[in-house]
N, C-alpha and C positions, 0 to 999 in steps of 0.2 A: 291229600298233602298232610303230612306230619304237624299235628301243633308246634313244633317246633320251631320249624321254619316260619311261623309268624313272630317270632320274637324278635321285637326291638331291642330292647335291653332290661333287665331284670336287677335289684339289686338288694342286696343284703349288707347289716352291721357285719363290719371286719373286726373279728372276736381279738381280745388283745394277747389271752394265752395259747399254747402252743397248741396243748391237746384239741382247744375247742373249732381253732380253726385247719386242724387233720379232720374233725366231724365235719366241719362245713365242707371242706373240698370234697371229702366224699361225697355226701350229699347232691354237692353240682354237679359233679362225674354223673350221678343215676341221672337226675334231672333233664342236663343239658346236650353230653355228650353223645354221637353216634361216632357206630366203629369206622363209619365214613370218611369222620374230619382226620383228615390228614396234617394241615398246615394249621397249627395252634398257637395262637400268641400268649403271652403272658407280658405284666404291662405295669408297673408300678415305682417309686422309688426307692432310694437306698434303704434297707430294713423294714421297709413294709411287712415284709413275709412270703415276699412271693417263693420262696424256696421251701417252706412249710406249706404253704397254699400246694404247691407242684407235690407234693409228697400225699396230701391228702387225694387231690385227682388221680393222679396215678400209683397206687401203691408200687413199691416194691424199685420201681424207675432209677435207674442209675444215675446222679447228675454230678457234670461235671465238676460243678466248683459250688459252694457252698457258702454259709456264714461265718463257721468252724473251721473252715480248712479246702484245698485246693486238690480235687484228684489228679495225681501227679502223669496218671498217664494223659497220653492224646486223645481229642472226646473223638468218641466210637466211630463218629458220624464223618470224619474224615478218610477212617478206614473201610468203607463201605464197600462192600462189593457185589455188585448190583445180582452175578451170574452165581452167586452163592445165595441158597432159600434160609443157612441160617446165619446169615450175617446180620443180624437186628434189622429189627420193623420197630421198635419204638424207640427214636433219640431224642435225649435233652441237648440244647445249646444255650449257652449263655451272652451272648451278643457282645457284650461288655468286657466280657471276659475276655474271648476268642481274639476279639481285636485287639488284644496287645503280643498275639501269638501270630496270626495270622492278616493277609488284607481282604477289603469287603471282597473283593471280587470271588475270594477261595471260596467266603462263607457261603456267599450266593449259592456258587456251584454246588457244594456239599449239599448244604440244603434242596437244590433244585433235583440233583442226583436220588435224592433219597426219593424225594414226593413224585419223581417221573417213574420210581420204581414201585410206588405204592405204598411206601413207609412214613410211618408216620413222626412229624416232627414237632417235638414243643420249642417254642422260640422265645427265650426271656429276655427282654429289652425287646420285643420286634418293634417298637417305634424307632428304633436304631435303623432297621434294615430294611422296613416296607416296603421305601423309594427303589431301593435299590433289586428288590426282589420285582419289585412291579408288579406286583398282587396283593389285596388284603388279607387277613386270615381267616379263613373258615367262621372262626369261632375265637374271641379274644375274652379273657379277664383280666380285669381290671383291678388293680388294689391301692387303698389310701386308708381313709377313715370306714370307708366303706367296700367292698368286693359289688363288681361290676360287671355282668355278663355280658356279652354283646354277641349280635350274631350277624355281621356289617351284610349288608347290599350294595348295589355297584355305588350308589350313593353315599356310604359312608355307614357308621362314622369311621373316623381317621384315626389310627393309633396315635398321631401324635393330639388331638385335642382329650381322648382318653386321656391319655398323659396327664393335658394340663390339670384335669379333673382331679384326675387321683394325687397330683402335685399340692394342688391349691388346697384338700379337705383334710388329707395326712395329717398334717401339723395339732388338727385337733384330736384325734385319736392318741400322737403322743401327749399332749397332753392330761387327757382323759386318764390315761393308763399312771401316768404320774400323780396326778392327786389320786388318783384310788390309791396308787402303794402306799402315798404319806396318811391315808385316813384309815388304811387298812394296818398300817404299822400303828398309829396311834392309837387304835380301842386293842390293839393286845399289848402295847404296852404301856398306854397309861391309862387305861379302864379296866385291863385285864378280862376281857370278853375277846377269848382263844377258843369259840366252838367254829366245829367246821362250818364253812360258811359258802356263798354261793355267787356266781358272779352272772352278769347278764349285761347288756347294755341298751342308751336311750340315745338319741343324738346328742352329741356334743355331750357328754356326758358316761358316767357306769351306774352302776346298781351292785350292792353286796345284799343278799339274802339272808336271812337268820330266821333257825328253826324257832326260838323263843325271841321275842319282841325284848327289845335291848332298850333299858332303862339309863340312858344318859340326858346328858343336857345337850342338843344338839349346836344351838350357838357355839356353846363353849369347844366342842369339839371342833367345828368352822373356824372360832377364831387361833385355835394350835395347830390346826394346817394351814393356817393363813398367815402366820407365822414364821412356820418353815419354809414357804414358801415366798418371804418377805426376806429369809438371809438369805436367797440364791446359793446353795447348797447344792455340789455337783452330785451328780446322776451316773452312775459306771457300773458296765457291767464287768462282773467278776466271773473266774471260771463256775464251771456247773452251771445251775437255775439259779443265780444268786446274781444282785445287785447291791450297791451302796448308795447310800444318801445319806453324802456327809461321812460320819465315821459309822453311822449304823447300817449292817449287815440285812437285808431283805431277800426271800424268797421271791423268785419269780422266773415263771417257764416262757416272758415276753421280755427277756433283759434287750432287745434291741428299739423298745419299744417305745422309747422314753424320751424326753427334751434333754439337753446335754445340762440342763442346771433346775432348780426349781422355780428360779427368776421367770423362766420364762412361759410360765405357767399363765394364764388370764384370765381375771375375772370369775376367781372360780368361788363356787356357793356351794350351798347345802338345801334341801326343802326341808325346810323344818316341821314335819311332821312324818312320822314312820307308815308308808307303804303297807298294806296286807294282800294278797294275791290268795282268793279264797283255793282257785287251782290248784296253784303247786303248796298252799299252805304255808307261804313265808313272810318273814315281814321283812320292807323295803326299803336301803337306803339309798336316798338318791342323791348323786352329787354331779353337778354339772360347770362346763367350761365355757370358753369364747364369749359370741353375742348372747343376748338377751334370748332364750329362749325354753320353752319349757314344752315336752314332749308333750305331757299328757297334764289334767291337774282332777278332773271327774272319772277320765274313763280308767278301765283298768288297767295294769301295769303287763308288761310284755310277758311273754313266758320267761323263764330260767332256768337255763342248763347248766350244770355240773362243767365248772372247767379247773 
């Protein structure tokens, strides 16, 4: 039997930029997937990422509707025709979507049409459709604060308690990604320490990397994003990689990624004292949100990838 098939569920930090979570989905693609699974769920809330998440699994994959914009034609999967070898073997559906165009009952079919033919289908929102399909998925991810593998048995689990999972832990990852922009805007514009820098993350929580060890006052830093974070200063994303907070203009390849004001930010701190990771060679900022908790405080800091 395939190691695979003993998998319960597997999980990883959901990277907040764009590029790093195209690495991660690849990644799961080698990992998890066989040319087997047919019926694929995808599983998360509004702006999680699951359509970046879908782009790193399956390169190249056509999908219908997007973050940016809507493809105007009809998703492919309705035109299927089963006595044609090249009418597509890989369709996207967006559940969410479709249902303002069409009723469950087509979606069903479409989808059931494809997988009776041997095609493979990815299904975003399937907590949407499950019941109605009367089958689980092969094979579901999961995305909130963290990405979620799962590989269900006739026991479960249930796309919709995924759901509640990835519902309920989201909320800190926008935040997380929120105080990093505001701590990340602050040391290049009011410390002026602009070296390239590195990002990573801890629960509830991120990490910025720096090749030379960064000589500030960390309090002090703490209490000017705790600040900005005290006038509730809205959060928008702007066209391109760009975001606002307030009137200031920020880079960011995760503009969906954020709390709609900086109010609503919690509880957020600083470890005051700087990280070294003898590995990658960097020193560690670390800033964290929500409850009381602290990843690590002796052992060593996680690895750090370039996002």
């Amino acid at each position: 039997m395939p190691i695979k098939e003993n998998l319960r569920f597997s999980v990883y930090y959901a990277p907040r930029g764009r590029y790093r979570l195209y690495i991660l989905g690849s990644e799961l693609s080698q990992r998890f997937l066989y040319p087997t699974d047919i019926l694929i769920g995808i599983i998360g809330p509004e702006g999680a990422g699951k359509s970046t998440l879908i782009r790193g699994l399956f390169p190249g994959l056509e999908l219908t509707n997007e973050d940016d914009g809507m493809n105007k034609r009809s998703s492919p999967i309705f035109d299927f025709d089963e006595s044609d070898f090249f009418s597509g073997h890989t369709f996207h559906l967006d559940v969410r979507h479709e249902l303002a165009f069409h009723q469950l009952h087509e979606i069903v079919e479409a989808i059931m049409k494809a997988l009776n033919a041997g095609r493979r289908v990815i299904v975003e929102h399937f907590d949407m459709i499950y019941k109605a399909l009367g089958s689980n998925a092969q094979i579901i991810f999961g995305i909130g604060e963290e990405v979620r593998v799962y590989r269900p048995s006739i026991l479960g689990p249930s796309p919709t308690k995924i759901m509640k999972v990835a519902e309920e832990n989201f909320k800190f990852r926008l935040m997380a990604h929120s105080a990093e922009d505001i701590v990340e805007y602050l040391l290049v514009n009011h410390y002026n320490i602009d070296q390239k820098n590195l990002h990573s993350d801890v629960r509830h929580g991120f990490v910025i990397g720096f090749d030379e060890k960064i000589d500030i006052d960390l309090h002090e830093l703490e209490e000017k994003a705790k600040d900005i974070i005290a006038q509730d200063l809205p959060i928008t994303a702007l066209d391109g990689d760009y975001i606002s907070i307030g009137d200031s203009r920020l880079y960011c390849t995760g503009k969906r990624i954020h709390v709609k004001s900086t109010g609503k930010i919690e509880n957020f701190r600083l470890l005051k004292d700087i990280k070294y990771d003898p590995i990658s060679k960097k020193y560690l900022l670390i800033g964290l949100i929500g409850e009381e908790f602290i990843e690590f405080e002796e052992d060593l800091p996680p690895p750090i990838y370039q996002g």
